[in-house]
C-alpha positions in Angstrom: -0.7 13.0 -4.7 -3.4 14.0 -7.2 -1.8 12.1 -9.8 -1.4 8.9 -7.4 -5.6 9.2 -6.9 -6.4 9.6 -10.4 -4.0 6.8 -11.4 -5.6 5.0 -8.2 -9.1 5.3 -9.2 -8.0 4.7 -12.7 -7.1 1.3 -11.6 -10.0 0.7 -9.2 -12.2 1.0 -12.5 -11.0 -1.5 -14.0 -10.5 -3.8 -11.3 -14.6 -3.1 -10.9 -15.1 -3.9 -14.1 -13.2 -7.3 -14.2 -15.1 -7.7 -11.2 -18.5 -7.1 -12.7 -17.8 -9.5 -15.6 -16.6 -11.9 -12.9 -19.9 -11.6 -11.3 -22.0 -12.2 -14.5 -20.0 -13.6 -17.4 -23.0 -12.7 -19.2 -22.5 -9.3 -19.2 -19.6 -9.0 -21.2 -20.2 -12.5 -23.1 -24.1 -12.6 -24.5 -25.2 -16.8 -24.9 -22.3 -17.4 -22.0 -24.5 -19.2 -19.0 -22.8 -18.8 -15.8 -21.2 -22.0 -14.9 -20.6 -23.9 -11.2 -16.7 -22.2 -10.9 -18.1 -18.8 -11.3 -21.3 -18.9 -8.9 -18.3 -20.4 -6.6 -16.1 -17.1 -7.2 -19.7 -14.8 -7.0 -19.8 -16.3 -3.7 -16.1 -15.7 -2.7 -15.9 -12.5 -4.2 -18.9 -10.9 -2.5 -17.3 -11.7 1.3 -14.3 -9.2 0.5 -15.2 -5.9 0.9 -12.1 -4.2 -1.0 -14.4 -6.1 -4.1 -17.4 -4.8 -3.4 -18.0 -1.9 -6.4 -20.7 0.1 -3.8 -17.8 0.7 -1.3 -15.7 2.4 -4.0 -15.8 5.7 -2.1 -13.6 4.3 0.0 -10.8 3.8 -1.6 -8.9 6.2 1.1 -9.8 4.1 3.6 -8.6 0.7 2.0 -5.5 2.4 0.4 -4.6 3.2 4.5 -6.0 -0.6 5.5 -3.7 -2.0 2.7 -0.5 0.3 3.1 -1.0 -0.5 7.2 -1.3 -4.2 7.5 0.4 -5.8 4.4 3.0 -2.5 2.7 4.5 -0.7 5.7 5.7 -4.1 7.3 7.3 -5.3 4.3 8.7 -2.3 3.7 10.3 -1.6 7.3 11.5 -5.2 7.1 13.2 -4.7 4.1 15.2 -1.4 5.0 16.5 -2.9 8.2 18.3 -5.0 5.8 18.4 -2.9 2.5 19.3 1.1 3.5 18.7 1.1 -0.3 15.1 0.5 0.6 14.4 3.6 3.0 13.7 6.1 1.0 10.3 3.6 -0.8 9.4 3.4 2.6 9.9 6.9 3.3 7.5 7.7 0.2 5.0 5.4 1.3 4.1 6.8 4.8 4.2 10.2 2.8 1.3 8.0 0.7 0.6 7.2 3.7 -0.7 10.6 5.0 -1.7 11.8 2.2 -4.5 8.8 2.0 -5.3 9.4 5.7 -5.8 13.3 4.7 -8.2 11.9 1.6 -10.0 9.5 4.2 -10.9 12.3 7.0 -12.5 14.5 4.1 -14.9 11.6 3.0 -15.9 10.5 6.9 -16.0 14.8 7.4 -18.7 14.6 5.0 -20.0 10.9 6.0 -20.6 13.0 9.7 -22.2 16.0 7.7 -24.9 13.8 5.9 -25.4 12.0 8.8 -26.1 14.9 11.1 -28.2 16.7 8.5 -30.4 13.6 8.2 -30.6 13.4 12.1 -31.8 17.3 12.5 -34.2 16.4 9.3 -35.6 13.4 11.2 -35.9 15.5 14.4 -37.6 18.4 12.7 -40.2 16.2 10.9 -40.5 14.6 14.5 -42.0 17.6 16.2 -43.6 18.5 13.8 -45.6 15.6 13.7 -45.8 15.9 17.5 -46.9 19.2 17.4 -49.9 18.4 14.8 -50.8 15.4 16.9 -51.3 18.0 19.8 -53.2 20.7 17.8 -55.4 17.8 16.9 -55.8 16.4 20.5 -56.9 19.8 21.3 -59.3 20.2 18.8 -60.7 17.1 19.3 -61.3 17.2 22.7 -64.9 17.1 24.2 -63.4 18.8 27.7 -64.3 22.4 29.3 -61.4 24.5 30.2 -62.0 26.6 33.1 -59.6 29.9 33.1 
């Protein structure tokens, strides 16, 4: 499996990088103006998720999205018809699994950042709270009777 990642985000890379020159021809291309095709294909480009460079982390998630919804059915199809075609469907819910494994370590650590941010906020929270108080008490003009 660590070979299928590597090779995996090998490929992502690139396809990034086609995707950033396909965003601004410019970039790879110095003089080129951007013409009316490729604002069209900057447009359709930036509604797809899977091309969206900032969601490159993940790439678990997608790999299980993809293998679910268009590679598992063809597969299965296929082997009901093709017994020669089992075991590539057998390796690919192995894939599978092993991309669902990659996926719950990166939303494991999703949670973690989330939670730490959340007990951050809360602590800087009551801590403002409790200044606002020692000020209100300082400030106030009242007699306390004991």
């Amino acid at each position: 499996m660590a070979s299928a990642y590597v090779s995996s985000r090998h490929v992502g890379g690139r396809f990034f990088a086609g995707r950033s020159s396909q965003r601004d021809p410019s970039a790879l291309r110095p003089g080129v103006r951007p013409t009316r095709s490729s604002s069209s294909l900057r447009r359709q480009c930036d509604s797809n998720p899977m091309m969206d460079r900032n969601k490159s982390a993940d790439l678990p998630k997608m790999q299980c999205g993809f293998i679910d919804f268009v590679c598992a059915f063809v597969y299965k199809e296929f082997s009901r018809f093709h017994v020669e075609i089992t075991p590539m469907l057998d390796r690919l819910l192995n894939n599978r699994k092993e991309w669902n494994a990659l996926k719950e370590v990166h939303e494991a650590k999703l949670a973690a950042i989330e939670e730490a941010q959340k007990a951050k906020e809360e602590a800087s929270g009551k801590a403002a709270g409790a200044k606002q108080a020692s000020a209100a008490q300082s400030d106030s003009k009242t007699c306390i009777l004991s």
